[in-house]
N, C-alpha and C positions, 0 to 999 in steps of 0.2 A: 289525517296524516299530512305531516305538511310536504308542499311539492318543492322536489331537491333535482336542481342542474345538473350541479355538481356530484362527483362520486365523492364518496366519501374520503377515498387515498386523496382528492386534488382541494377537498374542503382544507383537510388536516395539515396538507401540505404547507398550504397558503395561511393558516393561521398558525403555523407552528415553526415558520420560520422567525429565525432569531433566538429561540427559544434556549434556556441556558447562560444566555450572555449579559445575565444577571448576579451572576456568582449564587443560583440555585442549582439546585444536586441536579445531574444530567440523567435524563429519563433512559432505567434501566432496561439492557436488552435490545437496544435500537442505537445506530448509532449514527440515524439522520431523521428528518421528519417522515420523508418516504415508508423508511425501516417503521416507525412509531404507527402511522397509519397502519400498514400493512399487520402489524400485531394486535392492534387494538379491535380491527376488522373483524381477525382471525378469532380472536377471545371471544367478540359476539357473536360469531357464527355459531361456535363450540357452544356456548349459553342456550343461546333461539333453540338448537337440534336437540335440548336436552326439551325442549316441550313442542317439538315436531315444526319447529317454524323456521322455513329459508326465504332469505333473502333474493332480490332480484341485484343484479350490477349495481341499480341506485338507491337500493341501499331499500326497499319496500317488500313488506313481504309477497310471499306467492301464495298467499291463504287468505282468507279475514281471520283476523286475529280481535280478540275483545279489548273492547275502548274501556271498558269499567276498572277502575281504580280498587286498587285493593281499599278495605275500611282501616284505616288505623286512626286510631281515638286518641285525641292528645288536648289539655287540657290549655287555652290560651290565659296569658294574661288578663287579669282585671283588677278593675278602678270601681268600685261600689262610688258611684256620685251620690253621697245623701242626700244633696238639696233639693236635685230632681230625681230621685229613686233610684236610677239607672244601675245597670250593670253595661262597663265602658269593655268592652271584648276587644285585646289583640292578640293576632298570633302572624307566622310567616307562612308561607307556600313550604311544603314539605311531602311532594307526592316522591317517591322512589323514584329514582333515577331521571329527573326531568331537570338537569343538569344546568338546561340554557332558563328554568322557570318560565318558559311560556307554555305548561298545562299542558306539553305532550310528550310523550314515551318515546323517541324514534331513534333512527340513525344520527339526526346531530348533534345528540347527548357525548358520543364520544369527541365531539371537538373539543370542550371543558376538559376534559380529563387528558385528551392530547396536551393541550395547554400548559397546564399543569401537573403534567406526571413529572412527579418521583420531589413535588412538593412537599413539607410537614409544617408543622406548627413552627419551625423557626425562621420558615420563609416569610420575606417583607410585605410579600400581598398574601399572605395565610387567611388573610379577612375572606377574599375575593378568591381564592382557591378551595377554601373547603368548601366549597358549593357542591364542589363533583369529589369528595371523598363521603361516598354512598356508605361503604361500611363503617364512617364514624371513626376509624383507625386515628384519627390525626398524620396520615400520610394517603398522598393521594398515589396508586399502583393499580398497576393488572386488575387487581380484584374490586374496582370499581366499575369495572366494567357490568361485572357480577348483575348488579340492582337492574342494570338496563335493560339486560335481557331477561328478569325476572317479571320485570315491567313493562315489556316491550309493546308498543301498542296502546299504551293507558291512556286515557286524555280527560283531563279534570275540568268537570262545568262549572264548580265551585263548589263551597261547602258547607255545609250539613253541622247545624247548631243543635245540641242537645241540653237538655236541663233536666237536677233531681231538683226536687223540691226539697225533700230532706232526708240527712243521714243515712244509707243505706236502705233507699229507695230506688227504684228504677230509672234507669235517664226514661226519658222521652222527648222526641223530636219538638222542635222551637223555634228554628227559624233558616233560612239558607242565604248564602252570601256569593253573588255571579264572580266567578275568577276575573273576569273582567274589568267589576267592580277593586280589585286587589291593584296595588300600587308600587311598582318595583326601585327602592330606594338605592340599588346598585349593590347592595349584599346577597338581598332577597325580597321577594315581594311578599307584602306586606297588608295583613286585610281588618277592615275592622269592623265590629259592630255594635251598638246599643241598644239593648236589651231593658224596654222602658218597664216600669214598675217592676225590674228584676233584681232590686239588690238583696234581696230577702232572701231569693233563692238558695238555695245549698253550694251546688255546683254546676258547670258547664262543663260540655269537651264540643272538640271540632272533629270532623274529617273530610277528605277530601271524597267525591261522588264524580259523577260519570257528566258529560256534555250532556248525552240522550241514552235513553232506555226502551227498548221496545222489546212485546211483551207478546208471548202469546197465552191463550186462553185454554185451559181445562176445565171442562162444566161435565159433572156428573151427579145423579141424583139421591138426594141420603135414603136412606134405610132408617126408617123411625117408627116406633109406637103407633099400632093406628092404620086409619084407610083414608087419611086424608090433613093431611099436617099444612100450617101456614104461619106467618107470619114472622120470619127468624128474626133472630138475634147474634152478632157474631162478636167474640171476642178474644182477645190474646191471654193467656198464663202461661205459667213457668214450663219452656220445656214444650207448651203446644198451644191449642186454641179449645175453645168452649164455645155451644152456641145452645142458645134456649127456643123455642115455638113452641106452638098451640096443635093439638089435636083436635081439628075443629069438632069432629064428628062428637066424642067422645064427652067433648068440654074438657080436657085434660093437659095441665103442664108440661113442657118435656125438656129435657137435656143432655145434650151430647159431646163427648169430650173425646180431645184425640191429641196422643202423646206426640205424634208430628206436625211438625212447624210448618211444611206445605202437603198437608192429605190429599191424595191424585186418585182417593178411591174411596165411596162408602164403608168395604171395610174397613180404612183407618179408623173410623170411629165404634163410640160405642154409645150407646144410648139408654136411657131409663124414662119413667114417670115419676114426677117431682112431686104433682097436685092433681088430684083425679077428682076433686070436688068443685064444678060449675063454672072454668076458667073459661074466659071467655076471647073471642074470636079478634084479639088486637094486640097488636106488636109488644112485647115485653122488654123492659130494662135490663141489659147484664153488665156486670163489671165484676173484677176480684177487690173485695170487701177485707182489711184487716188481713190479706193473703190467702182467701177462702170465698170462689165461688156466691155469688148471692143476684136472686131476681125480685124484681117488680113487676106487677101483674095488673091486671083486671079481671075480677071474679065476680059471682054473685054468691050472696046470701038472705037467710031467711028475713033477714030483716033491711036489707038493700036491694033496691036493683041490680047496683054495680056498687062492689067497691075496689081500692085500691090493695093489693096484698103483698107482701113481701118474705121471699124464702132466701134461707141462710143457709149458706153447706156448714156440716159442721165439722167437716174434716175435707183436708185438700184436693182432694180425688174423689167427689161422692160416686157412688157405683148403684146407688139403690133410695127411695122413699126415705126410708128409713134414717138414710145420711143427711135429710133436710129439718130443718123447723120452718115450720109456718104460720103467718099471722095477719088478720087486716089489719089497715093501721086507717082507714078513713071510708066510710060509705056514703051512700046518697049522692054519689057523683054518677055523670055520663059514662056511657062505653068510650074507652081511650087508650091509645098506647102510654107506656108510662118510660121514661127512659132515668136514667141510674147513671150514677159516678161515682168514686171517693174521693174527698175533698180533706185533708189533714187525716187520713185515716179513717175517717168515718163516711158513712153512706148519706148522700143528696138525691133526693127523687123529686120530680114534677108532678103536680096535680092540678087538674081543671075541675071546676066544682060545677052544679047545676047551673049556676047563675053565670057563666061565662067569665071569671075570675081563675088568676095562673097561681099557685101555688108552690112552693119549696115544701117537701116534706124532709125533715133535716132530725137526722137520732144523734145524742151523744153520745152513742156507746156503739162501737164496731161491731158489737151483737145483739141487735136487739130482738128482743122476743115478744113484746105486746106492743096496743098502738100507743100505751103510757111511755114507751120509750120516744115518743114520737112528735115534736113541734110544728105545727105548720106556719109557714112565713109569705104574710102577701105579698104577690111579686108585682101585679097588674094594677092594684091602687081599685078605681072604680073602672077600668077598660074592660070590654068585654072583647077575650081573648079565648082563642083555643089551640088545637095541637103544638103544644111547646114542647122546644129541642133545648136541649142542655148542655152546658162546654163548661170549662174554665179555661180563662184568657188571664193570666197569671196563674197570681190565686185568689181570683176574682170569681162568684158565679154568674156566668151568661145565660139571658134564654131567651132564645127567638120564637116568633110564635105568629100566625096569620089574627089579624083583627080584624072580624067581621063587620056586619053594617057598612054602608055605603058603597064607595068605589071600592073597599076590602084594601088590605095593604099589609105588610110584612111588617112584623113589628119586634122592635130589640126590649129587653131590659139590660142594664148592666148593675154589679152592686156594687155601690160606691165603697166597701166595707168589706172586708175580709170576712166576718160575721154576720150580715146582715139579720134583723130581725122581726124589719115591714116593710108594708114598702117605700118608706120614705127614705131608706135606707136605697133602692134602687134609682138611677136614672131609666124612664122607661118614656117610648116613642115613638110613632112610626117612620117608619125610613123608603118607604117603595112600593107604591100601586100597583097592586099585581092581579085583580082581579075580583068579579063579585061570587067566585067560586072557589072556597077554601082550599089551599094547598099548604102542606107541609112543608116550613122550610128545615134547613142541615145549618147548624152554627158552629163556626171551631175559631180558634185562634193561629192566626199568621203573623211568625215573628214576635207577638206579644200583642195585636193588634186584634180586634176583631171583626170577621166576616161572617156571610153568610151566601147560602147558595140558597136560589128561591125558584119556584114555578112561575112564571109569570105570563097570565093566560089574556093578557088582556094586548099582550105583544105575539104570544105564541113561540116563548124562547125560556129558559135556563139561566137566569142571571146570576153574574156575582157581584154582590155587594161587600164594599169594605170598607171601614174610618180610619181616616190620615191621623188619629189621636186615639190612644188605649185606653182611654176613659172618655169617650163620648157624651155628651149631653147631649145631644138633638141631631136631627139629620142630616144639620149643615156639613157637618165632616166626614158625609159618605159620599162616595163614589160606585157608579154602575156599568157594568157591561155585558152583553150577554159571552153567555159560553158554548151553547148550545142554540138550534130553531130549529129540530125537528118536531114538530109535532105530531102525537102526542107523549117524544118517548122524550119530552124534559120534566117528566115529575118523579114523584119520590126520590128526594137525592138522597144522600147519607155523604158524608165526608168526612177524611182524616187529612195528616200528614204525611206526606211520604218524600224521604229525600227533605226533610222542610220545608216542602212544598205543596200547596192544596192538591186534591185526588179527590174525586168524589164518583160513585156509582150511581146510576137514575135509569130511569126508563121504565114503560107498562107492556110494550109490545117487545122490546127489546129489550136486551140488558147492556148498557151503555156504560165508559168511561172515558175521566174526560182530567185531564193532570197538568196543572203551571209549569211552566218553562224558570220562571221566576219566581221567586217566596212570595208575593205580593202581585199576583197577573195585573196589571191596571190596564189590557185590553183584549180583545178577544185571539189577537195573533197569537197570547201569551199561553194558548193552552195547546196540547194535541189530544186528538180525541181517537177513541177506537167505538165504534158502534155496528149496532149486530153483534155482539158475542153470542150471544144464544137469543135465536127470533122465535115468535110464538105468540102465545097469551100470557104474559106471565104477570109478577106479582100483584093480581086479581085482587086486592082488599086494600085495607086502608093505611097499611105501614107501609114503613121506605125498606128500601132495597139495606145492605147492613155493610160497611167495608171494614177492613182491618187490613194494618201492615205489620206482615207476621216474617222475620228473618228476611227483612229490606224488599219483600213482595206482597203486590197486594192480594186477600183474597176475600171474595165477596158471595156472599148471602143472600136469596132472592125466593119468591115463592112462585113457582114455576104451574101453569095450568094442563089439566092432562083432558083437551075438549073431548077426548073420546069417551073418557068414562065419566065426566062432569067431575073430576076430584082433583085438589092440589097438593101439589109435594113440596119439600124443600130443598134446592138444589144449590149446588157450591161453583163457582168459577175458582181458580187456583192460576195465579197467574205465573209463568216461565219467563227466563228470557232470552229472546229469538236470540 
């Protein structure tokens, strides 16, 4: 909130004399600037009490009121640059009622509108006037005051890029842009972005988001199939969230789906068995497939140790076995987590084979049902790799993955190729010594750029790593900082976007979160962290912690240990905000 001397009758005063002595219409109902303050005051008051909020004499309230901007989605200008791929994004500042455009809601919104009351579209500065006609009237009055107090208290950090990929697909989060960084050209301020390898894209919108967010924590534990469940999987669909684990006891798949967007309770969910033949005890793959639920697994068979498996709902709501298909699509590999995406519609999964070699399992068809549906694509060339994370950074596929042997080190591929089909087809690398004890890293894209959150045991910290180029060739283009040093609650991460901005969950003793201030943190001041959400033993095995942002909150997935009876459960944080 910004700090004000002045009351607000002696602010209005002082800027609203003369006013009129432009041959513009004389501000109705007042018939001096005093009068005009004094009304303008009075309209905000009447507003704020219509949602319980009073003002002090300077004009601040006598409550905490919320800083978070309402979401309004608005589509900026673009420049598709062909020569360098880009999509060239602008738009203006457009938060409700923040009149002066400096990103805050308050008392000095009504100076603009003092200013120019009882202005229209025929007045000479109509340019520099319609700033403060909030309800878009093309006359500025009384009723602008209206947005002020609807908004009162907002204050914009900047905003929140989204992108579909195509037609009548989902937006999802892309990039964020600091108010800051926004450039005010004396109409309105004005922000811009480039969006590299985005001209392809479908479409973009903007909105404005909050300075800061803080969060609290709801952790309670599911109710699942079984005496002893692990390794979740979390994910968003229409209308609510999905999440897959392992019955270790049993050897059995499981899944659970709940029609609300933040579930504060095990019974929100409901639960089933998916695969009750020989599933084995490592993190599985979820995403929605063609618009329909689908996993990747790790199972055994008669004729495998391990192989890779994948289940398909076959209707949007599975409620029973019965609602799945299921198939291996590759044997003879390691025990491994396997992680999952859609990529143009169709399903992308990861595979490590015996030999220490990262694979693409890639189907042409949204439904597949044998492993003939099925192509594998080298990712790793002759490197001997393991636990690989999966992203797309456009619509590129990414995977990060630890490479063992020697000093151990965090390693990227990226594909040069919308299609990839070997791995010549990838740039692959290592980018970050992290140790000669393998750890799983978390890979997403930021802005259109790619990072990665890594373990790195050999500092005893959480780093993040990112490249100054969306197309990487070598490791000269990255950049490191840690995020975290507590050890040992910096492993298993998992990360999304939230706000367009990295988030990611970690921790074995604790369950930790750790969120950019900035789309792109380039240091460690750049995050805030909350740690200890729930202390204990927890996610006891070999997968990461699972996050998702579900209706602008995050909520997170972890495998929680119960030392008294030796058995693990799966438990959910649900994040609020304080």
């Amino acid at each position: 909130m910004k700090a004000m001397r002045l009351t607000a009758a002696a602010l209005l005063i002082t800027l609203l004399a003369g006013c009129g002595g432009n041959g513009e219409t004389a501000a109705p109902h007042a018939s001096n600037p005093a009068d005009t303050s004094t009304m303008l005051r009075a309209e905000l008051d009447r507003v704020l009490a219509q949602r319980g909020i009073e003002l002090d004499s300077s004009g601040r309230p006598t409550r905490t009121v919320s800083s978070l901007p309402k979401r309004v989605w608005r589509h900026p200008q673009r420049f598709n640059n062909l020569l360098l791929l880009t999509a060239e994004l602008s738009w203006g500042h457009y938060q409700q009622g923040d009149y002066d455009r400096n990103g805050e809601v308050n008392i000095s919104d009504l100076t603009p509108v003092g200013v120019h009351l009882g202005k229209d579209t025929t007045s000479p500065d109509w340019a520099a006037a319609q700033t403060a006609d909030g309800d878009a009237n093309g006359e500025i009055n009384i009723a602008d005051v209206t947005p002020i107090g609807q908004d009162f208290g907002a204050s914009v950090g900047g905003y929140v890029i989204q992108v579909r990929d195509t037609p009548g697909a989902d937006y999802r989060d892309y990039g964020f842009v600091d108010f800051a960084d926004g450039v005010d050209n004396g109409s309105f301020r004005e922000f811009n972005f480039s969006a590299p390898a985005g001209s392809d894209a479908d479409d973009y919108r903007v909105s404005p988001v909050g300075r800061t967010r803080e969060f609290d924590w709801h952790v309670y534990r599911l109710e699942l199939p079984g005496t002893s469940q692990l390794e979740p999987a979390i994910a968003v669909r229409d209308g609510g969230l999905m999440l897959a684990a392992v019955d270790d006891d049993a050897g059995r798949l499981l899944f659970a789906g709940t029609n609300e967007l933040h579930p504060l309770a095990a019974a929100d969910w409901v639960a089933h068995v998916v695969d009750a033949g020989g599933v084995q005890a490592s993190q599985p793959g979820l995403a929605m497939i063609g618009g329909s639920p689908a996993i990747a697994y790790c199972g055994t068979s008669s004729s495998f140790a391990f192989e890779v498996r994948y289940a398909r709902a076959l209707i949007v709501n599975p409620g029973a076995a019965a609602d799945w298909q299921s198939h291996g699509i590759e044997g003879g590999l390691p025990l491994q987590s396997v992680r999952l995406l859609e990529k143009d519609g169709l399903p992308v999964l990861t595979v490590q084979n015996g030999s220490g070699g990262v694979y693409l399992g890639v189907s042409a068809t949204a439904t597949p049902s044998s492993d003939l549906d099925w192509a594998d694509v080298n990712v790793s060339g002759a490197a001997t790799l393991n636990l690989p994370e999966l992203a797309l950074v456009g619509n590129r596929v990414c995977v990060g993955s630890y490479q063992y042997g020697g000093a151990g080190e965090a390693y990227f591929s990226g594909a040069r190729i919308s299609h990839p089909v070997n791995a010549s087809d990838f740039d692959s690398f290592p980018v970050w010594t992290v140790g000669i004890e393998a750890q799983r890293p978390s890979v997403l894209a930021c802005g259109g750029y790619p990072a990665m959150l890594v373990p790195d045991l050999d500092s005893g910290e959480l780093d993040f790593l990112y490249s100054s180029e969306p197309q990487p060739t070598s490791a000269a283009s990255w950049f490191v900082h840690s995020v975290a040093t507590d050890s040992p609650d910096f492993i298993n991460p998992d990360s999304v976007l939230l706000d367009g901005k990295p988030a990611a969950s970690f921790g074995r003793s604790d369950i930790n979160f750790a969120w950019g201030r900035r789309g792109i943190p380039d240091q460690p001041d750049d995050w805030l962290l909350q740690q200890g959400m729930e202390e204990g033993i927890i996610n006891f095995g070999i997968g990461a912690t699972s996050i998702v942002v579900s209706d602008y909150l995050p909520v997170i997935a972890f495998t929680e240990y119960d030392n008294i009876n030796g058995v693990r459960h799966v438990a959910i944080a649900v994040a609020t905000e304080q």
